[in-house]
Steps between C-alpha positions, in 0.01 A plus 500: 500500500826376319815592635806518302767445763819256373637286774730315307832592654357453857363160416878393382630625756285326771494163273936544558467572897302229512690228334795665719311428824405166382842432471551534867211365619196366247287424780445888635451557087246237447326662828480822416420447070216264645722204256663186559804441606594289157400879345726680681794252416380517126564901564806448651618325159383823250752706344474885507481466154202268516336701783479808226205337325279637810552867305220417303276522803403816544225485792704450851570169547528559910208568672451611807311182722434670839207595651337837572602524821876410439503838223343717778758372700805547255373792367439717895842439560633566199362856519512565856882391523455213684895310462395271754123427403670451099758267638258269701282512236797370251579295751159265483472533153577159435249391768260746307524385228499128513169551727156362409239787398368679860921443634428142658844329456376179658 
């Protein structure tokens, strides 16, 4: 089954956040893009103008990396309302997702 969906605009705008955050810190970048820290400084160095090249990229160039049980999580709370569940859950994100596969951090 081939879907047509175009996620060009969100794939410029996450490549921009990005180099923004690696500006501030390219360690917590090169954590969560799974990349080196000499990556995120070479983001930190594109221009805006550069960084629309990515528009050519249609399929999504963020996926999501968590586990089953980390949706089932996200998503309960999202639906049942759950500000505090959502917020501990955003929280340990970073934790989350800079875990090995099965959430050992060791």
């Amino acid at each position: 089954m081939k879907l047509d969906f175009d996620f060009s605009d969100i794939n410029l705008q996450y490549l921009l956040r990005t180099r923004d955050l690696a500006r501030q810190d390219p360690e917590v970048v090169a954590t969560l893009q799974g990349i080196t820290v000499e990556m995120a400084h070479i983001l930190t160095q594109t221009t805006p103008e550069e960084l629309t090249h990515v528009t050519r990229i249609k399929p999504p160039l963020l996926v999501p990396r968590q586990e089953a049980w980390w949706w089932e999580r996200i998503l309960n709370a999202i639906r049942s309302g759950q500000p505090g569940e959502i917020d501990a859950i955003v929280e340990h994100v970073f934790l989350i997702t800079s875990s090995k596969p099965g959430g050992d951090v060791s």
